[in-house]
Structures are given as structure tokens and as C-alpha cells.
N, C-alpha and C positions, 0 to 999 in steps of 0.2 A: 788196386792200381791208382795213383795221383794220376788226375785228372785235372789239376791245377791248369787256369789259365793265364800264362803269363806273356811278357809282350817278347815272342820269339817268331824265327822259323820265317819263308816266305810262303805266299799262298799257294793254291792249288795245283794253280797250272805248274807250279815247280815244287809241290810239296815231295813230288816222288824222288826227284831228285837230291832229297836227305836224308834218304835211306843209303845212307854216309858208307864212307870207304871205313872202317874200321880195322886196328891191325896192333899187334901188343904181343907179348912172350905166352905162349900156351903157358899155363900152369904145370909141374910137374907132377905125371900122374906115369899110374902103370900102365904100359900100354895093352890095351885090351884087344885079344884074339880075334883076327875076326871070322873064328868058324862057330864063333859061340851066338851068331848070329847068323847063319849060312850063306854068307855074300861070298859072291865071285867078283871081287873087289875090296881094296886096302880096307879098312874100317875108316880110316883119316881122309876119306871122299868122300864128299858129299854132293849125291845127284838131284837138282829141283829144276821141279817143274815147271816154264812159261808158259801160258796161255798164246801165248806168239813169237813170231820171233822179232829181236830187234832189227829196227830201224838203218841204226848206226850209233855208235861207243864214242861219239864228237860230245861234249858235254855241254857245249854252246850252241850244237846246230840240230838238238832232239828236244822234241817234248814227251816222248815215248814212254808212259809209265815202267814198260817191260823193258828198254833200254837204260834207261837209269836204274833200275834194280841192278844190272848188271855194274854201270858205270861207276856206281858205289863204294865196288869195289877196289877199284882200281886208282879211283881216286881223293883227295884228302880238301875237305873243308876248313876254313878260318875254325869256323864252331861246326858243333852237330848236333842233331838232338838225340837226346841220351831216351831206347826205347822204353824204359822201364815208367821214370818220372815224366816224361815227356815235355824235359826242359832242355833248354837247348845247354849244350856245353863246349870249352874249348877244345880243338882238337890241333888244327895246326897252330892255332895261338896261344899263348904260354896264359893268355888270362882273359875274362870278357875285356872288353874295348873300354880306355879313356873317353869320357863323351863329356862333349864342354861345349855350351852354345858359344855361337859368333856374333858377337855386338858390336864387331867395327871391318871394315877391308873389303873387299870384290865380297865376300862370301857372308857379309853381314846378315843376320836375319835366320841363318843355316846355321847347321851344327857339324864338328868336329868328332871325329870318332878314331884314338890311337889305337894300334893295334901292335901285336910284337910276335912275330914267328917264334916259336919253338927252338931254341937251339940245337936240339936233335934232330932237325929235319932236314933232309938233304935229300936229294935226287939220284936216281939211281945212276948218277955219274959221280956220284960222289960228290957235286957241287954244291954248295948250300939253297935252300930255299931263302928266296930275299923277298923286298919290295918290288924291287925289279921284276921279277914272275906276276905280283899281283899287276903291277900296272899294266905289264903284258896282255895280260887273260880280261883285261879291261880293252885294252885296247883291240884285240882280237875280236870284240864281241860287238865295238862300238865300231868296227871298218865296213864302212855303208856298203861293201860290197859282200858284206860275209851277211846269213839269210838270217839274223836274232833278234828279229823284233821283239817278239814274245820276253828275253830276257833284259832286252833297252826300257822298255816299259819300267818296269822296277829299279832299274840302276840308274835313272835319266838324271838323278836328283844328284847324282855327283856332280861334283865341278872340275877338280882337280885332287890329284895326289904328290902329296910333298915326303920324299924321303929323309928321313935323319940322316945327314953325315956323317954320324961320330958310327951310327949301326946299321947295318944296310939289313938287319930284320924287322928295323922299326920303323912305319911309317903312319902318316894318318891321313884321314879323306875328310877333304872338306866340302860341304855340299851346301847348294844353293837354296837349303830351304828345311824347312823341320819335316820330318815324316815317321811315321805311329810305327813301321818295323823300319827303321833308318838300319842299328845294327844287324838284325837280323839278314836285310837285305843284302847289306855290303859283305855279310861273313857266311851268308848259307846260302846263296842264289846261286853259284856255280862255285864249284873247284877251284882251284888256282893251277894252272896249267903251266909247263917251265918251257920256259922260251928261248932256251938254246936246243930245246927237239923241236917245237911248232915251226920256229922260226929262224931255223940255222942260218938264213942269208941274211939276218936282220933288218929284212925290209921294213917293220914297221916300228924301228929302233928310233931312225929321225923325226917321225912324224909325231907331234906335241899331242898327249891326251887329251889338254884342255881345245884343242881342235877338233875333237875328236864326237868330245862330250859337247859342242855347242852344235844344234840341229844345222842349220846354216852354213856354216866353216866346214861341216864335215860331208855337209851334200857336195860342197865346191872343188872336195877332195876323192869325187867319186873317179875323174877319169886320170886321178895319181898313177902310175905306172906299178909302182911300189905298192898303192893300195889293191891296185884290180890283182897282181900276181901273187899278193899274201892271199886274199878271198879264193885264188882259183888252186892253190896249193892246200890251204888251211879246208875247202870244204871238198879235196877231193878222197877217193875212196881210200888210197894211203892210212888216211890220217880218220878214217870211219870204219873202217873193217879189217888192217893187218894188225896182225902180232907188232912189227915193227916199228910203225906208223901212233901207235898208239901207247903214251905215255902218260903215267902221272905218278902220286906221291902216295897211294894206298899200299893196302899187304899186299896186292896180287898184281900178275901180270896174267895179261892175255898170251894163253901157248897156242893158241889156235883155235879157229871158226871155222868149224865145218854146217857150211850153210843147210838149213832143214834140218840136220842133223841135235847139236850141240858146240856147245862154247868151250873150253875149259881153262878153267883162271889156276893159277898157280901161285901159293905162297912163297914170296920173296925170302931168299936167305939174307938175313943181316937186317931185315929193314930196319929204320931208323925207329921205327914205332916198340920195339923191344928196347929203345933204352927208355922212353917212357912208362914203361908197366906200371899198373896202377894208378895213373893218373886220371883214368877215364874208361868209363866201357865204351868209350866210343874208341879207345885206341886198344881192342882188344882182337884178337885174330886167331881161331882154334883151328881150322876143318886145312889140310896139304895140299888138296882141291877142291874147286868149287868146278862141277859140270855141271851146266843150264841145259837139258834138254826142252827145245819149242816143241811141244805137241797140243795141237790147236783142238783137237777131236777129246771131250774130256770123255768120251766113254774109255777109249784107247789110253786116256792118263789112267784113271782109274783100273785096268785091267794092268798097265805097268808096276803101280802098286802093288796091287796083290801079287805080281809075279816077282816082286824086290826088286826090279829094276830102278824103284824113286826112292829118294827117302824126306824128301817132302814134297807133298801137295799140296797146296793154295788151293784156294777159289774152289772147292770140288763142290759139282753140282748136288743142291737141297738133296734133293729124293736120292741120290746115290751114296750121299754121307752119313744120313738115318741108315742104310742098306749096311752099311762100311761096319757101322756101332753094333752090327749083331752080328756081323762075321766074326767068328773069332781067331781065324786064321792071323786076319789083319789086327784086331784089339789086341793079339799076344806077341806083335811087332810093332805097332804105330802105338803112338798118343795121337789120338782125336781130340782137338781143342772149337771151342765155340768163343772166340775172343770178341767184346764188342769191337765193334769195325765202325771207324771215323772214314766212311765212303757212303753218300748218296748216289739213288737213280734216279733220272729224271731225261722228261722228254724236250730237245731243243724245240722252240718254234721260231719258224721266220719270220716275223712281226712285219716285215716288210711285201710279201706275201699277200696280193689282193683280197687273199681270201680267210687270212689269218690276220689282218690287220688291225681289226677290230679288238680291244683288249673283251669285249664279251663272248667275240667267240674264243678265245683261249682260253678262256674261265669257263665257261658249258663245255670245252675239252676237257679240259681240270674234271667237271663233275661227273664229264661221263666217261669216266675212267674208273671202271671199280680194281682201287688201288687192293683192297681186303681180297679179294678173291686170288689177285696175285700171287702176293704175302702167301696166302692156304697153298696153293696151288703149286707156282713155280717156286716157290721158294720154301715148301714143306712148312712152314709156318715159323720158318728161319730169319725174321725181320720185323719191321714194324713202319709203322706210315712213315715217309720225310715230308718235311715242310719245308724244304730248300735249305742253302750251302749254311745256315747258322744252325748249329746244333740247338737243340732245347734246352740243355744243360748248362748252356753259356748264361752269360749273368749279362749280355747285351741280347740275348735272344727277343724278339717282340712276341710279347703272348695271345696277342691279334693275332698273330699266324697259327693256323692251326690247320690240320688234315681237311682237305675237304673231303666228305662222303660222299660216296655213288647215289648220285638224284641225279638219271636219265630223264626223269618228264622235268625236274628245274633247268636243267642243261636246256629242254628242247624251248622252252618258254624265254630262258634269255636270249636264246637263238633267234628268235622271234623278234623280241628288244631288236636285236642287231639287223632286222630285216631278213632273214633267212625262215624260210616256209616251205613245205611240203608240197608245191602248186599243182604237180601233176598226179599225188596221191602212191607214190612209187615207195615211201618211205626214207626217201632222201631227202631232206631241205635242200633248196634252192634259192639263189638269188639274183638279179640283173648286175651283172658288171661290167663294164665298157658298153653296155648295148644289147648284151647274150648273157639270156640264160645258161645259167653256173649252177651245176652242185656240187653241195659240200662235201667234195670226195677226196681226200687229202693221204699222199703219200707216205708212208712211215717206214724211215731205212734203218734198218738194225744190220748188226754183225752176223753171220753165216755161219752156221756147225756150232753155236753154241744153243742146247734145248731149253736152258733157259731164257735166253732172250728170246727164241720161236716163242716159246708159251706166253711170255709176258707179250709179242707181239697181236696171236690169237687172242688173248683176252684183251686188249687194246679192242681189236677189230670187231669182237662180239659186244662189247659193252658199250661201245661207242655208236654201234648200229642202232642199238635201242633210241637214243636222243635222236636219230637221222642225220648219225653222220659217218660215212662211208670211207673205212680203210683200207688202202692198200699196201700188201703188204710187200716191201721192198728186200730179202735177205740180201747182203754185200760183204766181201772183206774188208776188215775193220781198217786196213790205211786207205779203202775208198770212200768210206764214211769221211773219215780226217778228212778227207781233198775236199770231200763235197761241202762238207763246215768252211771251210777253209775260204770257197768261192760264193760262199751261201746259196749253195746250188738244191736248196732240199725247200719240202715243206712241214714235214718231224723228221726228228734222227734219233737215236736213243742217245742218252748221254749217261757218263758218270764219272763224277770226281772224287776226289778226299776232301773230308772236313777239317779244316787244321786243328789242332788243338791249341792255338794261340788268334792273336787278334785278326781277324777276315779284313780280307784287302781286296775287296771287289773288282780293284780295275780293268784286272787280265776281263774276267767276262763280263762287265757292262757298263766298259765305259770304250768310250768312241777311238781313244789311242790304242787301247787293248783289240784282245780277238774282237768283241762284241758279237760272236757267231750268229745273236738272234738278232741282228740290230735294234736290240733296244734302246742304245743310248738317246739322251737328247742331251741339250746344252744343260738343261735344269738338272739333269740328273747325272752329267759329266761335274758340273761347278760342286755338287755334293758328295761326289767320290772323292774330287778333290780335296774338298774342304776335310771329310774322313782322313785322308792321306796325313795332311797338315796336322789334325788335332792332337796331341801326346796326351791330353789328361783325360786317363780312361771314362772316367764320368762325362765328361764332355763330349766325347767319340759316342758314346751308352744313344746320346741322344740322334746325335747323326745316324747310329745304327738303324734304328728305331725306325725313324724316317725312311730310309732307305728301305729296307725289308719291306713296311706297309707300300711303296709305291711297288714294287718286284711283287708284292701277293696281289696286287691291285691290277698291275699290267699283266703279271704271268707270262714274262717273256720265257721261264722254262715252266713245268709243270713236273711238278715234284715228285716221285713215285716210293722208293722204299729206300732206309739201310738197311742193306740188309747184315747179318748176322754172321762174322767170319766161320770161313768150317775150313779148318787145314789138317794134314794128318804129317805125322813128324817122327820120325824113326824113333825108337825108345833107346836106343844109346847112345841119343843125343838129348844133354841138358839145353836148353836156352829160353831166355827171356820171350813169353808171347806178348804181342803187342797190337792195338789197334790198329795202327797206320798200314800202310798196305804194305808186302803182301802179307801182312800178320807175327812176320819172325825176318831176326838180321841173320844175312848167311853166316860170317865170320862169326856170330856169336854162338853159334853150332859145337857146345863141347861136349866131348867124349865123357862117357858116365866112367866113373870108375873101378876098374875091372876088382871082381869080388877075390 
């Protein structure tokens, strides 16, 4: 697999969101029986598994890994990344983007980026996809009353969008400053949404984008009439969970959400993506359906597989996967794949946290974590250490960063450094804070029903005991975790993101405009994400990297725990590309084997 890192894609917090709508003319094949396989169902459906259910199918008001898996399908990017090379490619645009720096005008100093829809792309009304949609799907995103911080973050750097006259597919963005995924951002951070479904009253038709895109002008336009009733129509459940409600430019349509249940996506007849065939695997579309069942209990996944109810599995826990490779029930139906997986674990900390504020004690949490026992443990020996969101394989990686190993008596000694002692002989370190005596007995909230994070949280709690420091352990449902990030209402949470396989854009998590969930930010280290942002000459960024990382291993505002090793199981008559990014395979690329 190319591994190539090139300057594409946006980061994390939205990496899952390009796991792209894909959609193209099935190839002509025979169609294969489907009792040569004993399903009590079409063979051309395909049923996969969620670890939860979605959020909501809004592509501007989720950050929902498992919601965008879904959203993917449905709808269509500028570019996408292609899973195989793991370069980005066009998909709604006929070519990568015009980029020409800006040396004179409002937008001097910034750079220009053309773009040119697709001539085959058109909306399931028949109407063409234009400029018009993008600036829409901009403006929808940037209306202070709709909830998309998270997605402003990376788009703030626009200025304005000028459409050509002569072609209403062609347009370009002008932006007020250079930045290291400029196109990537503009053409893979959300969909393009069509804005005679969002927006059929054309409320936010009169209001100017460069209004919009200036912080100031667009706070002043919060109590618009026009803007509060797009925000209260565009974020309500309409337009997040019906069949109707929910439109875009992918192969599929939403036929129906049957909540706890399943989802089921339906390939489009006619879509506009079969007159492109072979232009891209990102514009290719096999499977007639796509059923998402959420089943959150993976032993219940697992026992669905063996009964043929799935025909993929993601995420299936270590010790059940090993289990899976000797049954042969299952190996003379599935492929079992072990794909490397660009996703790390890791523990959020609150830095802000009386008791975690000290970057010493998050480093003696660091050591007294035995990360190895994990790995064996809960993860059958399925992973290996992480060192946080830069891979090692990157060519900015700092080689300073390296795994810390389990030293409970170094942990308890720097604890010591930090003021924290054993005073009463209980086995807990202790410290005076505010006036009272404090132990260091600190909350750790993980997701519920799944046994691998239980076990990652017991060995947390056992190894952490040994240096004298007291876990509790918190189980919760994973959108109560979100909340509680959300408000910084914790003292660890488990965390886990994707690694991009292009340049790292830190700013969603640790800089001060972003989430910053652990507040780590400060000014010094907000002006260097910046400066990061700014840099285009990758040798130049290499350095800033560098910097960056040794201060995050230095501070520890997260504590880094494993990637671990994907293990998904995938029907055998189905071909498709496995790939690292999550959840390891694209649904649409699901094609039929060919019947012998």
C-alpha cells in the first residue's frame, strides 16, 4: 500500500468525514446466486456493522465518526481521498484546483484556489450543481446561529467566493492568507450541499458571504430574522434524520431510519456519477443497498456474524478475532483482514484540573501506565505503543518522542518533584490544595459495553495504583463522554482519533480557537499552530513540527496509549479495497466476486 505523504485531506476531527460518497456504473458481471452463499437476502445488500448509532446525517452539524461513515454515502466532495494510494482525488471537480498566490487587492498576501464542478453532476432534481451550492454550504456553515464551530475553524481563512459569468460551474476562493492544506480544506472539509432542498425559502440568498466570513459582521448578524430561521430549520431534525429532509449528490439515498434498529441507503437510479465511470474509484458504487445496523454490544456483533446476519465487521474485539481465525464455520464465509490502522488511543487530561495541572504529574500518569500489558491483554497483542497524533513513519515525526515505558517507582518520584507524597501511608499520594489535604485520586470516564476499553480501563487502574495514584473508574455512553469533553467537565476520558495520512493540522485539538478539550493551549503555543498553519514549504513546517510535538511530549496534555491493529471480517463475495483509515473498507466499493 502507498503510504505516500502528500499535502492533502483535512484533519482529524473531520478526517472521518472523507470517507467519501462514492458512486459510478457497477461493472458488468454475472449476477451471482445468492444461495450459493445461504443468505436470506439479495446478494447486492450489504449489511455493516456500527459500533453506535448515528448522531445525525446533517454533514455540517456532526462530528460523529459513525455518522459520517454513513454521510459518505450520500454525499459528494470537491475531491476525496482515493482508499487505496491514499491521495486525495477529484471527485466533484473535473480537476485538482487552480492555485495562484495573491500579490495585490483586499486578499493580498492569500491565495486563490479555481475550482470547476463536473459537468455531469446534477442534483437529484435534475438541476445542475454550481457555485451557487458551494457558496451556499459556506454560508450555511458560517450562519452564527447554526452549531459549526468545529468546521469554521478550518474554513475561517476564506474571504470570499467570486463566481465566473461566463460558467456558473466555475468558481474560485479567495483567502485572506496562505495555509499548508488551503485546498484540501476548501474541497474535503464538508460536501457541498444544494441549496434549493436546505434552503427553499432562500433565506440566506441575500445575505453577502463576505459578511458572513468576517467574525464581527457576522456576530452583528446574529439576531437577522433570515439568519435565526435558516439556523432553526437547517439544524432541525427534518433535515437530520428523515428520508426527505436529507439530501445530497452521492450514489445513495436515505429510504429509511429505523432508530436502534438500522439505516438503509439505496442506490440511486441514473445518478449522474455513471456517466463518469472510470474516472475515479472515488466515483464508483457496487452494493443496491447499504444496511447499517448499530449494535453497540460487540459480543451480539460477533454472534450476528456467525449467524450471517453481517457481512462486515469493523472494530471486532482482539480476543474475539483470534477466536473468529479458527472457526471455520466463519473463515469459509468471511476474509479476516488485519489492515494497519491510522487511529491512535489515548487519554485526554484536563490540564486545567487542580490536580492535573502540573505537566509532572501528567508525565508520572504517562509512566504509570503500563501501556505493554494493554497491547498483550486487551488487545491480544493487536497493536503497538503510540506516541501521539504524528505517526512515526512521517518524515516530520520528532524522534524525541518515543513510548514511554512503565516506571511506577520513576512516576512516584516525579510525583514527589510535583509535591505530591504519601503522607498518611495509605498508598495514595497526597497534596495541600486550597488549604486541604487532596489525593491523587482522579476520575477516568470511558465508553460502556465495550470490553475492551473495561480492560484498558482496569489495567489503567491497576498500574496506576502501584506509583500512588488512585483510579476511578467512570463506565458512560460514548455521547456522554462527548458532552463532558465538550464542557471540560472530566479529569481523564478515553480518547481516539485517526492519524491522517497527510500534513497534521493541530488546531482542532490544541489550540485555543479549536475544541482544545484538555486546555492546553497558551498564546505561545496558539502563535505556533499558527505559524504551522501559514508555512507551505514542507521543510519549513518539518521544523515547526518538531517544536510542536517536543512541547505536547513535554506538557502531555494527552497521554498516548496504542494503535492498535485493524481486524475487520468481510464477506467473501465481496471484492474491495482494505484500507487503513477508518473503518478499514468503503461501503460502495463492496463488489460482487464473479459468479464461477
Amino acid at each position: 500500500m502507498n503510504m505516500k505523504i502528500t499535502l492533502r485531506y483535512l484533519p482529524l476531527a473531520l478526517s472521518f468525514a472523507l470517507i467519501w460518497s462514492c458512486a459510478g456504473e457497477p461493472k458488468e458481471k454475472k449476477e451471482t446466486p445468492t444461495d450459493d452463499y445461504g443468505l436470506e437476502r439479495p446478494a447486492t445488500e450489504a449489511v455493516l456493522q456500527l459500533d453506535t448509532e448515528p448522531d445525525r446525517l446533517n454533514p455540517v452539524l456532526t462530528l460523529s465518526n459513525y455518522s459520517n461513515t454513513v454521510i459518505g454515502n450520500l454525499f459528494s466532495y470537491l475531491q476525496s481521498i482515493n482508499p487505496e494510494t491514499m491521495e486525495l482525488e477529484p471527485q466533484l471537480a473535473v480537476s485538482q484546483p487552480d492555485i495562484t498566490p495573491i500579490e495585490e487587492g483586499p486578499f493580498a498576501g492569500g491565495v486563490a484556489y479555481t475550482f470547476e464542478i463536473r459537468p455531469e453532476a446534477v442534483w437529484d432534481n435534475g438541476s445542475p450543481i454550481t457555485a451557487d451550492d458551494f457558496v451556499f454550504t459556506l454560508k450555511a456553515t458560517f450562519n452564527p446561529k447554526v452549531p459549526a464551530p468545529a468546521y469554521r475553524v478550518y474554513l475561517s481563512f476564506i474571504g470570499e467566493v467570486e463566481k465566473d459569468a461566463a460558467n456558473p460551474r466555475r468558481f474560485t476562493v479567495y483567502t485572506n492568507r496562505p495555509y499548508m492544506i488551503g485546498a484540501e480544506a476548501i474541497s474535503a472539509a464538508l460536501p457541498i450541499l444544494p441549496a434549493y432542498h436546505y434552503d427553499s425559502l432562500g433565506l440566506m440568498s441575500d445575505i453577502p458571504l463576505a459578511d458572513l466570513m468576517d467574525e464581527e459582521r457576522a456576530k452583528a448578524l446574529s439576531d437577522n430574522e433570515n439568519i435565526v430561521q435558516f439556523a432553526e430549520q437547517f439544524a432541525s431534525p427534518f433535515h437530520s434524520r428523515e428520508p426527505n429532509g436529507i439530501s445530497g449528490s452521492g450514489p445513495y439515498k436515505l429510504e429509511r431510519w429505523e432508530t436502534g434498529q438500522r439505516l438503509v441507503l439505496s442506490r440511486k437510479e441514473g445518478w449522474w456519477g455513471d456517466q463518469a465511470k472510470g474516472q475515479s474509484v472515488t466515483l464508483q458504487a457496487y452494493p443496491e443497498k447499504l444496511i447499517y445496523r448499530p449494535v453497540k454490544d460487540p459480543t451480539a456483533a460477533v454472534t450476528a456474524l456467525k449467524d450471517g446476519q453481517l457481512d462486515v465487521l469493523p472494530n471486532i474485539p482482539p480476543d474475539q478475532f483470534l477466536d473468529l481465525q479458527k472457526t471455520d464455520f466463519v473463515t469459509s464465509r468471511y476474509n479476516l483482514h488485519t489492515p494497519p490502522s491510522l487511529v491512535h488511543t489515548f487519554i485526554y487530561t484536563n490540564t486545567r484540573s487542580p490536580k492535573l495541572n502540573d505537566p509532572k504529574v501528567r508525565r508520572a500518569l504517562a509512566m504509570a501506565t503500563d501501556v505493554s500489558t494493554m497491547i498483550e491483554t486487551a488487545f491480544s497483542g493487536l497493536g503497538e505503543p503510540s506516541t501521539g497524533p504524528v505517526h512515526p513513519s512521517f518524515s516530520y515525526y520528532n524522534p524525541v518522542v518515543k513510548p514511554l515505558a512503565y516506571a511506577p517507582e520513576e512516576a512516584r518520584a516525579l510525583l514527589e518533584e510535583a509535591g505530591w507524597t504519601d503522607t498518611n501511608d495509605n498508598g495514595i499520594v497526597d497534596k495541600e490544595i486550597d488549604g486541604q489535604r487532596t489525593e491523587l485520586e482522579l476520575e477516568y470516564k470511558f465508553t460502556a459495553g465495550r470490553a475492551v476499553g473495561q480492560n484498558i480501563a482496569l489495567i489503567l487502574q491497576e498500574s496506576a495504583k502501584r506509583a500512588g495514584i488512585s483510579i476511578k473508574l467512570t463506565p458512560q455512553e460514548h455521547t456522554v463522554n462527548l458532552d463532558d469533553l465538550k464542557r471540560r467537565d472530566f479529569e481523564l476520558v478515553a480518547g481516539a482519533k485517526s492519524i491522517p495520512p497527510t500534513p497534521w493540522e493541530p488546531k482542532q485539538d490544541f489550540h485555543s480557537e479549536g475544541d482544545d478539550r484538555t486546555g492546553f493551549a497558551t498564546p505561545e503555543t496558539d502563535a505556533l499552530i499558527d505559524q504551522i498553519q501559514q508555512t507551505l514549504d514542507p521543510e519549513d513546517r518539518k521544523k515547526l513540527y518538531l517544536d510542536l510535538q517536543r512541547q505536547l511530549y513535554e506538557a502531555m496534555p494527552i497521554v498516548p496509549l496504542i494503535v492498535p491493529t485493524g481486524r475487520l471480517a468481510i464477506h467473501k463475495r465481496y471484492t474491495t479495497p482494505i484500507t487503513p483509515m477508518f473503518p478499514g473498507y468503503v461501503a460502495p466499493l463492496l463488489q460482487l466476486e464473479q459468479a464461477n
